[in-house]
N, C-alpha and C positions, 0 to 999 in steps of 0.2 A: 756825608755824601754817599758813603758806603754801603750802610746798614739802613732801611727801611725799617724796622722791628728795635723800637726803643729799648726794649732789654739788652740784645746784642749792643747796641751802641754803647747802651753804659757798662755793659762788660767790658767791651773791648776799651773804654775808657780808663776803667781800671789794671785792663792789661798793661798800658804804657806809662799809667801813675806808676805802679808798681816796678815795669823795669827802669823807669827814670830814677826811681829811688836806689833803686840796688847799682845806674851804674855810676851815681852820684856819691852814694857810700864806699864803692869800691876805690875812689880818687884818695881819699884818706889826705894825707899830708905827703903822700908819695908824687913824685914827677911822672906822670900815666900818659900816654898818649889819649887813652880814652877821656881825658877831661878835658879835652879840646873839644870845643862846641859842636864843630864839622862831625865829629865823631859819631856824638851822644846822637844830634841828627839823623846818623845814617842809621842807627843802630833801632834805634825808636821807628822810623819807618821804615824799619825791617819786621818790626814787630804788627804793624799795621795791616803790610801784607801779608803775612801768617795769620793772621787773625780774622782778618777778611776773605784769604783764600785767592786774593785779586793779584797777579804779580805784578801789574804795570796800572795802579789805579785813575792815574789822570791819560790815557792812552790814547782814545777818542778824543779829549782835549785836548794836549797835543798836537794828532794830526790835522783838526780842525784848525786850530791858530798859527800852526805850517802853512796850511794851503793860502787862509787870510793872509798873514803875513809876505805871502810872495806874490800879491798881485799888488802892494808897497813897494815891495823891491823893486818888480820890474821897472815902475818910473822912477822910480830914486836912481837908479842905476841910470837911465837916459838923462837925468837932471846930471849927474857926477860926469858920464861921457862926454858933454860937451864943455867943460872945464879943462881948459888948455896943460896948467902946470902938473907936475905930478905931484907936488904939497900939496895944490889946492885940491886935486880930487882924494888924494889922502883924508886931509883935514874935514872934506866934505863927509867921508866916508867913516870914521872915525864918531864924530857929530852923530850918524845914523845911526849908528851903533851904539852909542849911549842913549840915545833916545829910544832904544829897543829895549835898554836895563830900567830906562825909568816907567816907561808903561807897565799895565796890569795885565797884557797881552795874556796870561795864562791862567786869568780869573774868569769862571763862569757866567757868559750875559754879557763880559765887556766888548765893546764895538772899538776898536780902533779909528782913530780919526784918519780922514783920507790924506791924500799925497800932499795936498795943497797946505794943509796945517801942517803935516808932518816938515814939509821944505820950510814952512816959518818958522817953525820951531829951531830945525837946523841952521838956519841965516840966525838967528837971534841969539841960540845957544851960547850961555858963559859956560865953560867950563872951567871945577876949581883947577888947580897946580900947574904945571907946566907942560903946557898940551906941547909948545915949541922944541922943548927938550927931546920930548917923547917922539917927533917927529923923525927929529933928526939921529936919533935910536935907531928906528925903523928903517931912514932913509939908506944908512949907514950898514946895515944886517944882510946878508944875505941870505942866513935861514932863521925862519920865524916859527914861534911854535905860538899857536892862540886857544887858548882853553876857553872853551864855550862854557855859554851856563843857561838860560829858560829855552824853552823851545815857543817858537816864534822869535825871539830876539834872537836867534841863530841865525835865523833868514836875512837880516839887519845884517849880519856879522856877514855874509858873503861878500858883501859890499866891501868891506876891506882885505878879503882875500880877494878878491878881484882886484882890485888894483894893483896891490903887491905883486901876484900873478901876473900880470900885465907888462911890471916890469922887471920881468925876467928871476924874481925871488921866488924862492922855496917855501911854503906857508903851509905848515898842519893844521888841520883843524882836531884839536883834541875832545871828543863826547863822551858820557858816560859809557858800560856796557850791561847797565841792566839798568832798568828803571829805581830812580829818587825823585820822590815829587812831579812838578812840571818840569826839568831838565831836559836837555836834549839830551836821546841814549838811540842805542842799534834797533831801539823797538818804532822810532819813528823819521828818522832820521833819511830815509829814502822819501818820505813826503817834503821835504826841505830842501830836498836836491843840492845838498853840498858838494857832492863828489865834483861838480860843473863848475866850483867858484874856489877849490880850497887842490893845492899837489895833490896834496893825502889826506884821508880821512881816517883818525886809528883811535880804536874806544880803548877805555883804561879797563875791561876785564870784569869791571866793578859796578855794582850797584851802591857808591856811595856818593858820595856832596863833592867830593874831590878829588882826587888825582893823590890819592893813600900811596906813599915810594913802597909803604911795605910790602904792598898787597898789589902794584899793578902791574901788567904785563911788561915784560923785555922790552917790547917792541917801542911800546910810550917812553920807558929811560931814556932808551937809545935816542927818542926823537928829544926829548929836554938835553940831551945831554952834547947833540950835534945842530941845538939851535943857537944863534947867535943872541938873540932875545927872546923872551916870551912876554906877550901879551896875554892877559888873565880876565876875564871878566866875570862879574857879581862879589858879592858877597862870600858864600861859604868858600872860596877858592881863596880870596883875599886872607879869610880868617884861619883859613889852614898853611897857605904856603907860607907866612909870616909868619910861622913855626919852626919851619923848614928852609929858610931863605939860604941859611948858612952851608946846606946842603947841594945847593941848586950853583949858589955860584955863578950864573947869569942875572945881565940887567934884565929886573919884572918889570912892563907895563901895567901896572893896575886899574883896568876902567871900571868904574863900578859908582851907585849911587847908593850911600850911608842910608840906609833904612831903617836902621834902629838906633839909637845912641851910645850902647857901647862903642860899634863899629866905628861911627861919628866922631867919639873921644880920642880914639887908638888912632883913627888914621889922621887924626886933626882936618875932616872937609866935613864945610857943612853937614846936617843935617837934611836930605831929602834932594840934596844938587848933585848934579854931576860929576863927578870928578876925575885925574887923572894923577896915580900916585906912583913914584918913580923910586925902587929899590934895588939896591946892589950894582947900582951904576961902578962901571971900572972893576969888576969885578971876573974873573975866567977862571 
């Protein structure tokens, strides 16, 4: 997508053959941080960007499946208002938001399907583990921390900061702070219009896949560390704070749908569903 000029592209091909190599060797039989997947990830399209000179290369993409994505929300949000209970607009909300992890929303050329499929999808939705438990987590919490992950499925995610919000709960919303891939980061993050749906909005400092303890600002600990639970969504968050779980010490909500089959194996949910994985319950 980068490189027009076939040379360039297989150059830069072999720029990232070459550091995947070296930081795959450097793992050895040592215990590395860098051999954690999230890592190698961030590090490789670190390289990407150097290489192409571009700092934020999906940026225009992005902002475009922000704006799409929020004319979603606004009816999904009138669908969830007129839902009397506060579980049931939770659980509606919730539902939205995994259906925001399963879309390709930040593929080039994809069309989101309108409100109308989107609401069947939601009424329909199985989700695996124990969405009830997870509920009552929530229902239970008074400050919530939620780590985003694609942009456009962010906008999805307001929807459950908006409820929480509603009912008088504290809800951060955690984003990158430099561009990785299609994630939501500070470079697109005003076309999304969080600030409207989430207390706080606070980026981790970072251009990586996750929420690095090493590596991220004060400001993010402080907020993991004064939340009563966190909510996690996607993949590379899943595959890095279950590195780190022992660290954190609060109950994780994990929403996320297994896209590849390691993650699949490890977290034991299907392959390609929904899911909702619940870590370090009773845990302070």
């Amino acid at each position: 997508m980068l490189f027009n000029d076939e040379d360039k592209r297989i150059e830069a091909m072999k720029r990232v053959v070459k550091d995947l190599n070296g930081l795959i060797s450097s793992c050895g039989d040592k215990e590395s941080s860098i051999c954690i997947p999230t890592y190698i990830a961030t590090e490789l399209f670190r390289v990407v960007k150097r290489v192409s000179g571009i700092e934020d290369p999906y940026l225009k993409l992005k902002i475009e499946v922000n704006r799409k994505a929020l004319n979603i929300y606004r009816e999904a949000r009138e669908i969830i208002s007129r839902l009397g209970r506060f579980r049931d607009r939770l659980l509606m909300a919730i539902k939205f938001s995994l259906i925001g992890n399963m879309l390709d929303i930040g593929v080039i050329d994809y069309n989101p399907p309108n409100v109308e499929e989107l609401l069947k999808k939601a009424s329909e939705l199985n989700v695996y583990g124990d969405i009830y438990k997870a509920l009552e987590l929530i229902e239970d919490s008074k400050n919530i921390a939620m780590i985003l992950d694609n942009a456009g499925e962010a906008v999805l995610d307001k929807l459950v900061g908006e409820v929480l919000k509603n009912e008088n709960k504290n809800v951060v919303a955690i984003i990158k702070g430099g561009a990785f891939q299609n994630d939501i980061s500070v470079n697109d993050a005003s076309y999304a219009e969080l600030e409207k749906s989430f207390t706080k909005v606070v980026d981790t400092g970072l251009d990586a896949s996750s929420i690095f303890f090493e590596y991220v600002r004060k400001e993010l600990l402080n907020v993991i560390e004064e939340s009563d639970v966190i909510i996690s969504k996607g993949m590379a968050n899943y595959e890095y704070l279950t590195e780190v779980e022992g660290l954190i010490k609060k109950p994780i909500i994990y929403m996320l749908v297994a896209k590849c089959r390691p993650v699949s194996i490890h977290s034991g949910t299907p392959l390609g569903k929904p899911a909702i994985i619940i870590h370090n319950v009773g845990k302070t």
